[in-house]
N, CA and C atoms as an extended XYZ file, in Angstrom:
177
Properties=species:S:1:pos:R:3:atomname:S:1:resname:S:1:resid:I:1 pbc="F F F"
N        43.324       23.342     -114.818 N   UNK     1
C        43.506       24.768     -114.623 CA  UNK     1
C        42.840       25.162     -113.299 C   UNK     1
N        43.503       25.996     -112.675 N   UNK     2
C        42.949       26.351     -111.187 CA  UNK     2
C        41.756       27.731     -111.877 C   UNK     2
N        40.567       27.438     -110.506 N   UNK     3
C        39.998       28.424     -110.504 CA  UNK     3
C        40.051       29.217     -109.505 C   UNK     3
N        39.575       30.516     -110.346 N   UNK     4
C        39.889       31.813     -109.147 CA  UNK     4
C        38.650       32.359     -108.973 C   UNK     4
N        38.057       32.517     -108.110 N   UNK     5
C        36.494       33.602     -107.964 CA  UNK     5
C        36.871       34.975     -107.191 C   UNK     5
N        36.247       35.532     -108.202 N   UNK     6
C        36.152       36.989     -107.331 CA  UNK     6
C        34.627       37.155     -107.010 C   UNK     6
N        34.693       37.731     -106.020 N   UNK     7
C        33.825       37.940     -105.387 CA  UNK     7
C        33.466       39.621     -105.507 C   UNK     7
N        32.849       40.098     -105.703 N   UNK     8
C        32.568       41.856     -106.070 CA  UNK     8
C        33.192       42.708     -106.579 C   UNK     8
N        34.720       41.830     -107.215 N   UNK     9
C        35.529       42.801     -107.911 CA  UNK     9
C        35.021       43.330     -109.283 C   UNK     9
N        35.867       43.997     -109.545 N   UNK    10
C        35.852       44.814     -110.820 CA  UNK    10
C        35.830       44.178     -111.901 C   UNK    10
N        35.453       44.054     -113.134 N   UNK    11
C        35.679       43.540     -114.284 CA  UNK    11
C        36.953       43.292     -114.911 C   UNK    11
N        37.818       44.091     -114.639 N   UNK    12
C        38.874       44.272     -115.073 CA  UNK    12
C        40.183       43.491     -114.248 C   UNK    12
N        39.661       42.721     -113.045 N   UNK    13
C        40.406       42.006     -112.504 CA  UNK    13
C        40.404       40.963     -112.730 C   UNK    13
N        39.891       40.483     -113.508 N   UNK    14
C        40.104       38.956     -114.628 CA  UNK    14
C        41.396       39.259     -115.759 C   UNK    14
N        41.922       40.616     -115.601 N   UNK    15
C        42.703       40.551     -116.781 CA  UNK    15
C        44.277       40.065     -116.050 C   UNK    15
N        44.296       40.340     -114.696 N   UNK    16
C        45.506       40.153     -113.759 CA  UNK    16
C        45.551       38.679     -113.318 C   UNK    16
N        44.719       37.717     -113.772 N   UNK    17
C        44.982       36.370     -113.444 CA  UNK    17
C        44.916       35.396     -115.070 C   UNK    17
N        45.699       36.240     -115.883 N   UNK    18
C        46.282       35.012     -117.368 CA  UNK    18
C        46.555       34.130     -116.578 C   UNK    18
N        46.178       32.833     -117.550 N   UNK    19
C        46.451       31.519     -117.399 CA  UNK    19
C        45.845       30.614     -115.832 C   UNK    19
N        44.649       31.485     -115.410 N   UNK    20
C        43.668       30.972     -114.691 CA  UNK    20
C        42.191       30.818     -115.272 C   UNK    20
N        41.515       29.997     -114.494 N   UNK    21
C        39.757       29.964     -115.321 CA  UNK    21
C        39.370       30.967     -114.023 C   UNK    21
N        38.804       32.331     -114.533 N   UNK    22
C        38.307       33.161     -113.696 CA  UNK    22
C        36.934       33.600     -113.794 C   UNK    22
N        36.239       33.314     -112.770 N   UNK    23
C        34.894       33.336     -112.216 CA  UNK    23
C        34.265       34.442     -111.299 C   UNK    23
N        33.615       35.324     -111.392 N   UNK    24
C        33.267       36.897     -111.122 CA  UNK    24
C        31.242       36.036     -110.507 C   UNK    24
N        31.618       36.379     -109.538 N   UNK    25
C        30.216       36.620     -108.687 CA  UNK    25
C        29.764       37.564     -107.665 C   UNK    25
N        28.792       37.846     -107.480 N   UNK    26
C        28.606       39.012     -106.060 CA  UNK    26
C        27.862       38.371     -104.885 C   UNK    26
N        28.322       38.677     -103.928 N   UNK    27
C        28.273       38.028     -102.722 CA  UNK    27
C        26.398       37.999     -102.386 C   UNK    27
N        25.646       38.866     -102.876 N   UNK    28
C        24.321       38.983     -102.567 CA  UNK    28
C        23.938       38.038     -103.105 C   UNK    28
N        24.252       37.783     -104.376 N   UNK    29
C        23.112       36.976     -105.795 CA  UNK    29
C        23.867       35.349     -105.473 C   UNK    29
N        24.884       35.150     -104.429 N   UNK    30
C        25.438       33.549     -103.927 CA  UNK    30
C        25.232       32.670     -103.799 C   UNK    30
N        24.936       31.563     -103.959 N   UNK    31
C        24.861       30.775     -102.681 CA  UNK    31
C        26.348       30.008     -102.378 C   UNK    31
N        26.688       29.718     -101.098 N   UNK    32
C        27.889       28.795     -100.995 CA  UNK    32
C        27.543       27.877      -99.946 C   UNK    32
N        28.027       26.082     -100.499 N   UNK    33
C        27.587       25.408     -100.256 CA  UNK    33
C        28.948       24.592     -100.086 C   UNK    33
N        29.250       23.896      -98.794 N   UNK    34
C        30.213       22.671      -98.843 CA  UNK    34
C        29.672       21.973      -98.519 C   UNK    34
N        30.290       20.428      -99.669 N   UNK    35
C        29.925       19.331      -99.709 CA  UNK    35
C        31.150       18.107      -99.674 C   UNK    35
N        31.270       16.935      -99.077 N   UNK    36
C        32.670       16.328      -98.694 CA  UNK    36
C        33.814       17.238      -99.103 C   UNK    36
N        33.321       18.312      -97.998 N   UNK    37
C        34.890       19.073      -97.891 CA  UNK    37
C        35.026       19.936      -99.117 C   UNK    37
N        34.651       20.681      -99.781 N   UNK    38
C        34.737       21.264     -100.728 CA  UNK    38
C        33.872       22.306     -101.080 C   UNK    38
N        33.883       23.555     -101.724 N   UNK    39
C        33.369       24.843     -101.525 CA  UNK    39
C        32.944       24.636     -102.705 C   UNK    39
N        31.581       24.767     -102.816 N   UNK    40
C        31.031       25.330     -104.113 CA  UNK    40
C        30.365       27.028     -104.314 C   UNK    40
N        30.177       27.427     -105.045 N   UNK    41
C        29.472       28.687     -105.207 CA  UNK    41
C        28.141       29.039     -106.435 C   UNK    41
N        27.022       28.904     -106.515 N   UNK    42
C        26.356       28.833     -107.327 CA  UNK    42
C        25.495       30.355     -107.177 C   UNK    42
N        25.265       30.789     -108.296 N   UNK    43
C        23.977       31.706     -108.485 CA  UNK    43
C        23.442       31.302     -109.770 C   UNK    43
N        22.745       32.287     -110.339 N   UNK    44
C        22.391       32.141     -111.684 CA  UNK    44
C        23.182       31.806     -113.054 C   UNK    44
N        23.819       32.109     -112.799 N   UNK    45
C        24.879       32.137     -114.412 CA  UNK    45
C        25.802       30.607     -114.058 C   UNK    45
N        25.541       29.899     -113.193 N   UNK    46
C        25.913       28.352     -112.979 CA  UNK    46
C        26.787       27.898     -111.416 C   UNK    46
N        28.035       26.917     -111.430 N   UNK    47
C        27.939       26.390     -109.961 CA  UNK    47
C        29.813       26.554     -110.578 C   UNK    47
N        30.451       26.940     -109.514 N   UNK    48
C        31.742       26.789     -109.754 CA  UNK    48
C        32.066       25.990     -108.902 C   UNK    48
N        33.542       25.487     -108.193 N   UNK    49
C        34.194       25.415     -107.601 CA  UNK    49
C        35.955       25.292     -107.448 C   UNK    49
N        35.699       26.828     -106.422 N   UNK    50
C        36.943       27.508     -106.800 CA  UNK    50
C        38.446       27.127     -105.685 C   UNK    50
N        39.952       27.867     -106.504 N   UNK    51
C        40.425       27.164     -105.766 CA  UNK    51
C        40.953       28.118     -104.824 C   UNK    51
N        40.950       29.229     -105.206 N   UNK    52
C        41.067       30.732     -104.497 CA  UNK    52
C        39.945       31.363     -104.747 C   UNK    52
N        40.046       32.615     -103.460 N   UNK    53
C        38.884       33.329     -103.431 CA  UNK    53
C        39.388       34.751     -103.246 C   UNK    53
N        39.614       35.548     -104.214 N   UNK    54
C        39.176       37.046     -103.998 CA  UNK    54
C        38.323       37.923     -103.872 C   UNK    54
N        38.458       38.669     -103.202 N   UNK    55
C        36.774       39.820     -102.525 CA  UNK    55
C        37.288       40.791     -102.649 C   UNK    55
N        35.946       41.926     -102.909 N   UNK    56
C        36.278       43.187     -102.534 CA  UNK    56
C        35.073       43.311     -102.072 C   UNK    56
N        35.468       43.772     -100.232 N   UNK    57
C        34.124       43.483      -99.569 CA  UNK    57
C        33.932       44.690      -99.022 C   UNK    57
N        34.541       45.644      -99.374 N   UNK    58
C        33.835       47.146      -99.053 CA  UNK    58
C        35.159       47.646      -98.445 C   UNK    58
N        34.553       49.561      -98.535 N   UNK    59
C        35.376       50.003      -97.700 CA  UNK    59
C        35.121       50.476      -96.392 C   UNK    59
């Protein structure tokens, strides 16, 4: 199953990606780390790695 991270969205934008594993983090509380070529994202609540990235990075 592909993963999707959002990045500062809304709660409610996990409901527009059925049939994805969707992952909600905020860009402050981050860290992102590549390792042989590959994006990870870790904070507190654990380490993903995603295969898209959505933001809502202000207006």
């Amino acid at each position: 199953m592909k993963t999707i991270l959002i990045i500062n969205g809304e709660k409610y934008w996990k409901n527009y990606f059925a049939g994805f594993d969707v992952v909600q983090k905020k860009v402050q509380t981050s860290e992102f780390i590549v390792k042989n070529a590959e994006l990870y994202v870790l904070d507190a609540d654990g380490v993903c790695r995603p295969d898209v990235i959505f933001g809502d990075w202000g207006r």
